[in-house]
C-alpha positions as CSV (number, residue, x, y, z in Angstrom):
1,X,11.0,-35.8,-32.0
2,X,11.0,-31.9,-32.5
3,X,11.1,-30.5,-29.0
4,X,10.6,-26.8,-30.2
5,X,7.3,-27.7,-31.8
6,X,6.3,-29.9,-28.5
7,X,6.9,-26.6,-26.3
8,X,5.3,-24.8,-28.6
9,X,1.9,-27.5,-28.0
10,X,2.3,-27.9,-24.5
11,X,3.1,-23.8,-23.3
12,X,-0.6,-22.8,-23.9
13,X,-1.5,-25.8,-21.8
14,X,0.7,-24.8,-18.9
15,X,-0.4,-21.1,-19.0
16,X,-3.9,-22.0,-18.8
17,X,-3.1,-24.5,-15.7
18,X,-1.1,-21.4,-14.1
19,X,-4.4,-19.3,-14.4
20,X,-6.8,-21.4,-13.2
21,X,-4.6,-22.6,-9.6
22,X,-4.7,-19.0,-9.2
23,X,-7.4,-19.5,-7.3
24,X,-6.2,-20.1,-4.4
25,X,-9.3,-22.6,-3.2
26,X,-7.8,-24.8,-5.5
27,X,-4.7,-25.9,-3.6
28,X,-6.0,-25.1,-0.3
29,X,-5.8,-28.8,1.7
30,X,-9.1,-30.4,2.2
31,X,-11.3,-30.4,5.4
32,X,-10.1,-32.9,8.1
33,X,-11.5,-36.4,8.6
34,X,-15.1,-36.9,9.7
35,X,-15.9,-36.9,13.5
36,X,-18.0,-39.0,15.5
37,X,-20.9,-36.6,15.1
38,X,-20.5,-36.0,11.6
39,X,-23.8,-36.8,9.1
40,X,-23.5,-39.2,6.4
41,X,-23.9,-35.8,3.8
42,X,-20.5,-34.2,5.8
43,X,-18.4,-36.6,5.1
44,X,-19.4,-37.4,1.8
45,X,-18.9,-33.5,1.3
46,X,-15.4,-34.1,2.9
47,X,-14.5,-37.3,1.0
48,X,-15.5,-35.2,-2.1
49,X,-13.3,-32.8,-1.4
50,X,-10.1,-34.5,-0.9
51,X,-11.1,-36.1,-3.8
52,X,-10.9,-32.6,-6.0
53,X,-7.7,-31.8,-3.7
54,X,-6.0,-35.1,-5.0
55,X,-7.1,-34.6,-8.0
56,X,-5.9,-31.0,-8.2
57,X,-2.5,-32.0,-6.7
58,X,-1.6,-34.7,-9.2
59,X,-2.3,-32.7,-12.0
60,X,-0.5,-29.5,-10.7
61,X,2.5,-32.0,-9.8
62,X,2.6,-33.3,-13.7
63,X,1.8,-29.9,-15.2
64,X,4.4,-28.3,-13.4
65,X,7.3,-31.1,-14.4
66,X,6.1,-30.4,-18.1
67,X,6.0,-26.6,-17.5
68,X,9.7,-27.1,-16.6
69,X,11.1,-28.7,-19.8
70,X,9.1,-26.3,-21.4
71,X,10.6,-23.2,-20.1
72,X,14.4,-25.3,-20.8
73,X,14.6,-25.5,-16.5
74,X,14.9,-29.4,-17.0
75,X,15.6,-31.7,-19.5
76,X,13.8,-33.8,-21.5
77,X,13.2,-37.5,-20.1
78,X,11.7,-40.4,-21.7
79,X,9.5,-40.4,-18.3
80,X,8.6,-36.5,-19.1
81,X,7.4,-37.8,-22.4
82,X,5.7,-40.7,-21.1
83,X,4.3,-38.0,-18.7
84,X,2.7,-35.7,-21.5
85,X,1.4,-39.1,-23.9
86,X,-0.7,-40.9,-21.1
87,X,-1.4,-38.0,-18.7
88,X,-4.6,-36.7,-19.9
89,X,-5.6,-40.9,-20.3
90,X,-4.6,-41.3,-16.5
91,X,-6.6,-38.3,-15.7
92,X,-9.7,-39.6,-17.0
93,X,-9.0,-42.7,-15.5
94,X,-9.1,-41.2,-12.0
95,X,-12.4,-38.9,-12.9
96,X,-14.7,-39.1,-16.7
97,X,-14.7,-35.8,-17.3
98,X,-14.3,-33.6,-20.6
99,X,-12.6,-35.0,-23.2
100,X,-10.0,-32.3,-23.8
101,X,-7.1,-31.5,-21.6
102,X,-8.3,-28.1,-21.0
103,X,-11.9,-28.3,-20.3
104,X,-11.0,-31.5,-18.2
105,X,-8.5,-29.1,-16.4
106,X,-11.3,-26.5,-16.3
107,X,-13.9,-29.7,-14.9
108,X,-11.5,-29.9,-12.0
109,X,-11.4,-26.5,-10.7
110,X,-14.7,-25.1,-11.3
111,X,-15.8,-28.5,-9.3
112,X,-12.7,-27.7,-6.7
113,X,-14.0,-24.0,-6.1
114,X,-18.1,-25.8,-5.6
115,X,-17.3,-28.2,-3.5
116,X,-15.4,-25.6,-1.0
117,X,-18.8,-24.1,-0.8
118,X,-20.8,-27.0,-0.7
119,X,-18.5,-27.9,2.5
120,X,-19.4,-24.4,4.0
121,X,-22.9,-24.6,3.9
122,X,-22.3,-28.3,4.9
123,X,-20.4,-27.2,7.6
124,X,-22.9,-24.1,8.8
125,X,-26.3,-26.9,8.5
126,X,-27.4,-25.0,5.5
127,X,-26.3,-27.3,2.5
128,X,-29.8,-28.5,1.7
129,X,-32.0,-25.1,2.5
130,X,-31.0,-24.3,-1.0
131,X,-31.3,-25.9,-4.5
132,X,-28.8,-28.1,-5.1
133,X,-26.4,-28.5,-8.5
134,X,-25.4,-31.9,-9.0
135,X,-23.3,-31.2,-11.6
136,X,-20.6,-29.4,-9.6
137,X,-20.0,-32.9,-7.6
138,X,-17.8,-35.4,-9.0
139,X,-19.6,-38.1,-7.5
140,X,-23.7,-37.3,-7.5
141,X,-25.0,-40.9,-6.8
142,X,-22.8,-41.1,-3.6
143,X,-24.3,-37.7,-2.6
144,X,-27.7,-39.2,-3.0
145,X,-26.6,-42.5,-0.9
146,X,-25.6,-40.3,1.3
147,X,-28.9,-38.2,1.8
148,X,-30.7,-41.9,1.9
149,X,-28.9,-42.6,4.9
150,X,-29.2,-39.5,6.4
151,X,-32.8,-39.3,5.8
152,X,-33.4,-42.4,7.4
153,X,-31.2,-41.4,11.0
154,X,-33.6,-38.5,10.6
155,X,-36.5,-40.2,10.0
156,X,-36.0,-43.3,11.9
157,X,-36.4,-45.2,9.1
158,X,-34.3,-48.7,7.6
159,X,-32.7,-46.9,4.6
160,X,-34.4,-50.0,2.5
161,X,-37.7,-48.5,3.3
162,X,-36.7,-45.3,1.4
163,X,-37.4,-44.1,-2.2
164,X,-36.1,-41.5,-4.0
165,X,-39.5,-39.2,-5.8
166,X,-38.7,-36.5,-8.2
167,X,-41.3,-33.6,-9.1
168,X,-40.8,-31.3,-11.7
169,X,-42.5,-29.1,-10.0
170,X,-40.8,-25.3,-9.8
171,X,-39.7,-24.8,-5.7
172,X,-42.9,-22.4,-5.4
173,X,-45.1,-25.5,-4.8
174,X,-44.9,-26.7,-1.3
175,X,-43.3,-30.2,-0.5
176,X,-44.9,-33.2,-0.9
177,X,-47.0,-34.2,2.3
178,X,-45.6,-38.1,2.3
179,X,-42.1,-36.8,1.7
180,X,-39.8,-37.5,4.3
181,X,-36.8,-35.0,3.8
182,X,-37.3,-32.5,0.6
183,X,-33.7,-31.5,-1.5
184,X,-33.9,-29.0,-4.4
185,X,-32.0,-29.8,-7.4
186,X,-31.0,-27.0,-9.9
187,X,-29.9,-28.3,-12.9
188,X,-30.0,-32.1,-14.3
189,X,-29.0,-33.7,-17.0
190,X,-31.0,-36.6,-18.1
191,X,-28.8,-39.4,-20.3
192,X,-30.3,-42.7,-21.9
């Protein structure tokens, strides 16, 4: 085991980490629980983000005891090492993201930073005036659940009765007249 070329590996890694938490959205804590008069889309928005905030935190907790025995502040553990084999593996198992360490890292915040704007405009009753980007949520299809049920408290409506229509029309064309509740999306990615 050659520590010297293992710092040498892992000391990019831990500068890059230190850059992006300089943001300090990123370890901000997470908007309280939901209250009795919250909509089914604010507390998804809040469940989401004390997801990214867990997320953030576990990966700031492990990059920071590997930063350590990098810089020679601690020594080197068989659980530090254990640490740096399986903690990209344990990351993905808590969110699929990108498959290297630093645009998985990246994945995180850039979601992080969204999602504490998503919870603004959640917060203000504007989240779904303007196109929407999917992509900056860790979990869409419990975003759409959650605009299923709040479509049907707004509409009156048993959530069974419900459908989900697409257009690909631009937002220039006005909403469909049968639609119940119209959400603009702003970038998707279609997979087979």
């Amino acid at each position: 085991f050659d520590k010297e070329k293992w710092g040498k590996q892992l000391l990019p890694l831990t500068r890059l980490w230190e850059k992006m938490k300089e943001n300090k959205v990123l370890l901000s804590a997470p908007p309280s629980g939901a209250s009795a008069t919250s909509t089914s889309i604010m507390n998804f928005v809040q469940m989401e983000c004390r997801y990214a905030h867990d997320l953030v935190t576990l990966v700031d907790t492990q990059m920071h005891e590997i930063g350590r025995v990098v810089r020679g502040k601690s020594v080197l553990t068989p659980s530090v090492i254990c640490l740096v084999m399986l903690s990209h593996v344990r990351w993905q198992e808590k969110w699929e993201g990108a498959e290297t360490i630093d645009g998985w890292m990246k994945g995180i915040c850039d979601r992080t930073v969204a999602l504490s704007k998503w919870y603004a405009a959640a917060e203000a009753g504007t989240l779904l005036t303007a196109p929407l980007d999917m992509s900056e949520l860790f979990h869409p299809e419990r975003f759409l659940n959650a605009l299923r049920q709040e479509t049907a408290r707004q509409t009156n409506c048993a959530v069974d009765e419900l459908a989900l229509t697409c257009s690909w029309k631009d937002d220039r064309h006005p909403p469909s007249p049968s639609s119940r509740m119209d959400v603009y999306e702003s970038s998707v990615i279609l997979s087979s």
